[in-house]
N, CA, C and O atoms as CSV, one atom per row, in Angstrom:
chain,resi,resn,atom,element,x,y,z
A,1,UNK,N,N,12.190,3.826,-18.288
A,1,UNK,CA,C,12.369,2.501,-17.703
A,1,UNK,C,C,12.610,2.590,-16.190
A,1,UNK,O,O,12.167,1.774,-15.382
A,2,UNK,N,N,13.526,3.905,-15.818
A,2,UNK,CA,C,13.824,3.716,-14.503
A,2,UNK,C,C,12.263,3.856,-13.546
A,2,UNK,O,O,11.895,3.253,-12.538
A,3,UNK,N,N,11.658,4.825,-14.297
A,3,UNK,CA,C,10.542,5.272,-13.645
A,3,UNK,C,C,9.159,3.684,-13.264
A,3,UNK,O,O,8.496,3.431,-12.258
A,4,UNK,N,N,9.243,3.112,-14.374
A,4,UNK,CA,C,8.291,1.854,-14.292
A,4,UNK,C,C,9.157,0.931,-13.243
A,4,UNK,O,O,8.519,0.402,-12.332
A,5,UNK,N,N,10.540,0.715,-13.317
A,5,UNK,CA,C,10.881,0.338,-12.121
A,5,UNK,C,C,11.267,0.736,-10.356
A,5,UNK,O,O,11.738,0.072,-9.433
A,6,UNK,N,N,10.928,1.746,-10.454
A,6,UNK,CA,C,11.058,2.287,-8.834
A,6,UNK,C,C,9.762,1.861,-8.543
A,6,UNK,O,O,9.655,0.897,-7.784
A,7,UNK,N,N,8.290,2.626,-9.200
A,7,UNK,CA,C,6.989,2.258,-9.033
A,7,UNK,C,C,7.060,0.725,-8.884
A,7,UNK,O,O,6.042,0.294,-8.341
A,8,UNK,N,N,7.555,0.202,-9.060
A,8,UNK,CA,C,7.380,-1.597,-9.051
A,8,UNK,C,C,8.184,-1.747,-7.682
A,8,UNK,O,O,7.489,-2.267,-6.809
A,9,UNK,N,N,9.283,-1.469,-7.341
A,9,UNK,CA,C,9.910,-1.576,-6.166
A,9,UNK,C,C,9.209,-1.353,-4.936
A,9,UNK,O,O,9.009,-2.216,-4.081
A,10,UNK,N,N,8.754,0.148,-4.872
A,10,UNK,CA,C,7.635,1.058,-3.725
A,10,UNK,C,C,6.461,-0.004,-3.069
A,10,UNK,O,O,6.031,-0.197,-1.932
A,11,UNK,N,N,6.148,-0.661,-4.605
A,11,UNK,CA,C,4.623,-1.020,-4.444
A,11,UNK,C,C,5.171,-2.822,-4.146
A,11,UNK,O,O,4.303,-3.672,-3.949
A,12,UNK,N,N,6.040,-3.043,-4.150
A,12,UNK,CA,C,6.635,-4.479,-3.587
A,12,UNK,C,C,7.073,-4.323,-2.314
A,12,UNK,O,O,6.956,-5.252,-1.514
A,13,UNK,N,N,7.508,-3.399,-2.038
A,13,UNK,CA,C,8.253,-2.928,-0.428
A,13,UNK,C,C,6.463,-3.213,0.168
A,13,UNK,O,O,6.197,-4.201,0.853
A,14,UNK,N,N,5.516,-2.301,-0.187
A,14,UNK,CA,C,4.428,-2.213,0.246
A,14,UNK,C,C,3.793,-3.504,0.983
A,14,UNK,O,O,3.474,-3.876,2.113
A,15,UNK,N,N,3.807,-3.979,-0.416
A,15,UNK,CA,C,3.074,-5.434,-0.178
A,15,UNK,C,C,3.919,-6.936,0.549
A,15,UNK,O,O,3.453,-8.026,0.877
A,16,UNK,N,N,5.119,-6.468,0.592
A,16,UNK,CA,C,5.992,-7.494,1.816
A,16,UNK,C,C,5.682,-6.881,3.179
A,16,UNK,O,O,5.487,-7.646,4.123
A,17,UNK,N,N,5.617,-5.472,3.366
A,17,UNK,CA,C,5.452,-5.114,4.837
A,17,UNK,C,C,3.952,-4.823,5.281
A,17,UNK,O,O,3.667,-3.886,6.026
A,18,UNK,N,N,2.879,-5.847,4.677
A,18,UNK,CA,C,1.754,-5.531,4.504
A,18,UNK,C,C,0.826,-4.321,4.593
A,18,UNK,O,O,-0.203,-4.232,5.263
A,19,UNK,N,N,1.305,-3.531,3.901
A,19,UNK,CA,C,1.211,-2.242,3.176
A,19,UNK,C,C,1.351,-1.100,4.573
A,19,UNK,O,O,0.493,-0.245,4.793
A,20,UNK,N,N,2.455,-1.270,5.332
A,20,UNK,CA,C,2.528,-0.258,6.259
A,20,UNK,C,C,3.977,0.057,5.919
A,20,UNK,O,O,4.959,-0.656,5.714
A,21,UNK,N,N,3.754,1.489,5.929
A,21,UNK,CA,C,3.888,2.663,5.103
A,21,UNK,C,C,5.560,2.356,6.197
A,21,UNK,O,O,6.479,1.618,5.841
A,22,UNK,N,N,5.538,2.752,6.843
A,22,UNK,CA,C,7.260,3.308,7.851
A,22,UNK,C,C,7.820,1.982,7.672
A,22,UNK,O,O,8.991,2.001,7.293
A,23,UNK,N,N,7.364,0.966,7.822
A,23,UNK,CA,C,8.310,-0.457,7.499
A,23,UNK,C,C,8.290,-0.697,6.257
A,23,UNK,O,O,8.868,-1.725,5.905
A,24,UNK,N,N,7.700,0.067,5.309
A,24,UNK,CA,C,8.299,-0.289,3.722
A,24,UNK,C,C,9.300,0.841,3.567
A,24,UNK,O,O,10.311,0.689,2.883
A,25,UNK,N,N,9.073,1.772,4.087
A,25,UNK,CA,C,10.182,2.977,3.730
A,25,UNK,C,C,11.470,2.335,4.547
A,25,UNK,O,O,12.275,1.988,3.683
A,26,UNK,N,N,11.892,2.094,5.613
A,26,UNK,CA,C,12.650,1.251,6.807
A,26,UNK,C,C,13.369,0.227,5.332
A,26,UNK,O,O,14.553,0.226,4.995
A,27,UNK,N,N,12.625,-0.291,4.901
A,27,UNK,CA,C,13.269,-1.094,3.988
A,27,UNK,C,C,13.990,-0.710,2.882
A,27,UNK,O,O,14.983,-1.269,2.418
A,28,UNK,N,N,13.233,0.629,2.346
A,28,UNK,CA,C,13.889,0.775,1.423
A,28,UNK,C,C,14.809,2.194,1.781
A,28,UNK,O,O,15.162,3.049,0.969
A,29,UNK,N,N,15.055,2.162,3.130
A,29,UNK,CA,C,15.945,2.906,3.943
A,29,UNK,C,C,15.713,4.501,3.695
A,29,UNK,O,O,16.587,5.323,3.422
A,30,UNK,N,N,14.480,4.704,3.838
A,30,UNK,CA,C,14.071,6.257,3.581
A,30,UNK,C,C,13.488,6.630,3.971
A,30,UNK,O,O,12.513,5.924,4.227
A,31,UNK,N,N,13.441,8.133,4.442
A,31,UNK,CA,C,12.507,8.585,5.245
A,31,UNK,C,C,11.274,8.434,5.107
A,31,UNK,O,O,10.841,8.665,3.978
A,32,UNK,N,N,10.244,7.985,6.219
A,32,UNK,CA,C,9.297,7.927,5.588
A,32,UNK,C,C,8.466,8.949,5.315
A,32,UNK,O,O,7.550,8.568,4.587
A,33,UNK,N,N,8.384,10.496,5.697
A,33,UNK,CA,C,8.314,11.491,4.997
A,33,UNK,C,C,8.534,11.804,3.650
A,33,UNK,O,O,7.671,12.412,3.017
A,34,UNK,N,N,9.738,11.411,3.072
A,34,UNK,CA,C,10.173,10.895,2.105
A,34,UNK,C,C,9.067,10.114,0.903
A,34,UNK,O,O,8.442,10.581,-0.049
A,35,UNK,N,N,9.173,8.816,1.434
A,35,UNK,CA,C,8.878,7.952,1.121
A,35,UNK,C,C,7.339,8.420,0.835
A,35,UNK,O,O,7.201,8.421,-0.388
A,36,UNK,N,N,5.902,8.893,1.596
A,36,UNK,CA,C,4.871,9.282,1.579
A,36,UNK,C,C,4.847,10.109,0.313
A,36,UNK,O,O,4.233,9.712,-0.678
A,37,UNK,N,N,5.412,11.087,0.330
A,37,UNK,CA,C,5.752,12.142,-1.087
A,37,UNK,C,C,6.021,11.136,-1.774
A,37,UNK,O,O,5.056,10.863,-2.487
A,38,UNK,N,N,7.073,10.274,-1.945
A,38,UNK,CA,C,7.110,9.404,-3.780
A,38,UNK,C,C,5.922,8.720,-3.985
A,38,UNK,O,O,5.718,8.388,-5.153
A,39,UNK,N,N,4.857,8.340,-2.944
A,39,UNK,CA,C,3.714,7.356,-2.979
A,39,UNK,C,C,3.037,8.719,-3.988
A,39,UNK,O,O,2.620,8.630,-5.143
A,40,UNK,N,N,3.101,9.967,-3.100
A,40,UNK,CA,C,1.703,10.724,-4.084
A,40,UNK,C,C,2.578,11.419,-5.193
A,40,UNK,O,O,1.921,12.396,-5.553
A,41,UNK,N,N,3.773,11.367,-5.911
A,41,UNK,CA,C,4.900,11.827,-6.798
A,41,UNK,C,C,3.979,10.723,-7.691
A,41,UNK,O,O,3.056,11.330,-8.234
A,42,UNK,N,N,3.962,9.312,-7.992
A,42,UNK,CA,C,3.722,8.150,-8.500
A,42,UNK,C,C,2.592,8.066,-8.289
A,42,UNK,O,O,2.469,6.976,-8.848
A,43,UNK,N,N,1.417,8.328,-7.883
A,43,UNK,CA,C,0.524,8.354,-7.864
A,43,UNK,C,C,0.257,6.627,-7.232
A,43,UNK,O,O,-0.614,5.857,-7.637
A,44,UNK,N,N,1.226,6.364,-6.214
A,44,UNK,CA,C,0.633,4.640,-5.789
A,44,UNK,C,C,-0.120,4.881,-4.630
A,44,UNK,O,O,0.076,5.788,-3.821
A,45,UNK,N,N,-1.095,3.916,-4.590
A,45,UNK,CA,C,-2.365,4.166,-3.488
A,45,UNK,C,C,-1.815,3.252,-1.890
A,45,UNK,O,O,-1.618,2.037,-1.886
A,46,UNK,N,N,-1.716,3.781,-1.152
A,46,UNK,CA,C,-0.830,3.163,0.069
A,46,UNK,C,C,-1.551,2.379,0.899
A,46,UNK,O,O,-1.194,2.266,2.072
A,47,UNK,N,N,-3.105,1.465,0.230
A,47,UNK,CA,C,-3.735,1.190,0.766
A,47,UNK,C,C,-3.675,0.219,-0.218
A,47,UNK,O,O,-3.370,0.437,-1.391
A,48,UNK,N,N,-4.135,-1.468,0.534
A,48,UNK,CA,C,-4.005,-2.603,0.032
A,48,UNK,C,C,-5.028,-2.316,-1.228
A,48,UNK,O,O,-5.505,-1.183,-1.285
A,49,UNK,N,N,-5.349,-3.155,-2.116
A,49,UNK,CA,C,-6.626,-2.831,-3.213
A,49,UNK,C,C,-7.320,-3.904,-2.508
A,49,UNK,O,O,-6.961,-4.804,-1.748
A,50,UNK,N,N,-8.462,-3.509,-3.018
A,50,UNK,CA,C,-10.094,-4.171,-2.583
A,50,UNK,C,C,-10.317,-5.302,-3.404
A,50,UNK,O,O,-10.460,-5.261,-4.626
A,51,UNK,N,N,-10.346,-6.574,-2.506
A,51,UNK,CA,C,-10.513,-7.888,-3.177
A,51,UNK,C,C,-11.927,-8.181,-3.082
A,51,UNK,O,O,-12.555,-8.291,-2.029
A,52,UNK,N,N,-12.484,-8.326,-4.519
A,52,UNK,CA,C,-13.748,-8.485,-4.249
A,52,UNK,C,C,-14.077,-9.895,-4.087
A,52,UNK,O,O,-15.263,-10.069,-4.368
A,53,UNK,N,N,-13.329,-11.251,-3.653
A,53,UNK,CA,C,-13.508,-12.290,-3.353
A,53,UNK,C,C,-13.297,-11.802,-1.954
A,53,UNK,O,O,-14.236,-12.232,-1.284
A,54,UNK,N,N,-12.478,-11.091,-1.213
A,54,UNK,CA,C,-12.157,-11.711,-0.082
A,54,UNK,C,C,-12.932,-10.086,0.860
A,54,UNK,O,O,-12.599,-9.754,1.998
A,55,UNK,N,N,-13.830,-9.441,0.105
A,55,UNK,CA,C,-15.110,-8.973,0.909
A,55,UNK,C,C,-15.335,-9.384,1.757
A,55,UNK,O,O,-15.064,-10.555,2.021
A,56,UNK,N,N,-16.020,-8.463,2.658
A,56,UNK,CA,C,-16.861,-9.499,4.053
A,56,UNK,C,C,-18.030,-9.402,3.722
A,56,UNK,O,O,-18.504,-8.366,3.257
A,57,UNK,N,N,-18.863,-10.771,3.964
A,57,UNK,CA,C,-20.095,-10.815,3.788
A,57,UNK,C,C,-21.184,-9.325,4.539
A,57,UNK,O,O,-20.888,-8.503,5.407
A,58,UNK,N,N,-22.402,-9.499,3.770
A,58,UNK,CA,C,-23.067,-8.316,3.957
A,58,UNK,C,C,-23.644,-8.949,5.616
A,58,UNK,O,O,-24.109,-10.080,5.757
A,59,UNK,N,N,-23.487,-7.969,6.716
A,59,UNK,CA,C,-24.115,-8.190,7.943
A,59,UNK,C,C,-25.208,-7.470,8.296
A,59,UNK,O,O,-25.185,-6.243,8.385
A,60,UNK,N,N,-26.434,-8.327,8.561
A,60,UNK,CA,C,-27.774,-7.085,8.863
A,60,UNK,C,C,-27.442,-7.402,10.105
A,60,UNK,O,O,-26.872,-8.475,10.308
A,61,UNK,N,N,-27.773,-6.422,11.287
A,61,UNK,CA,C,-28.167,-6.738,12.392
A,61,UNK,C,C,-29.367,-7.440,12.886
A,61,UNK,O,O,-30.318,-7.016,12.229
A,62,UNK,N,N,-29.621,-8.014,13.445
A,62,UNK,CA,C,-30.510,-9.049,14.030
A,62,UNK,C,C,-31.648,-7.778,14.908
A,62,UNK,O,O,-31.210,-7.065,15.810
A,63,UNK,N,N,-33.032,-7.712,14.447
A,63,UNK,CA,C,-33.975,-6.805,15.600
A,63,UNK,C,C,-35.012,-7.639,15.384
A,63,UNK,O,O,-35.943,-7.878,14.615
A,64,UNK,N,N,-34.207,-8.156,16.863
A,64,UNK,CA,C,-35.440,-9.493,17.213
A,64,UNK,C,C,-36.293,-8.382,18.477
A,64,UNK,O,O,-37.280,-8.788,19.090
């Protein structure tokens, strides 16, 4: 139980400090050295996930 809840904490710190890494650790008052190791300990990805609504449209360049 403790374990499903730290992973839930990490990955909430994440996503309030829009997933930057030293101001979620700052929050949860830890090194962020630290903090980097429990991301790959937990296997959480420290990168926002890929919204496939909010994609950017496909851009061709224009060769006029």
């Amino acid at each position: 139980m403790m374990e499903a809840d730290s992973w839930w904490v990490i990955e909430e710190a994440l996503k309030k400090n829009e997933w930057n890494q030293t101001r979620a650790a700052e929050e949860l008052v830890l090194q962020r050295t630290y903090f980097t190791k429990l991301l790959r300990q937990k296997q959480i990805c420290s990168r926002p996930p890929k919204s496939s609504s909010a994609s950017a449209p496909d851009h061709k360049p224009d060769h006029t």
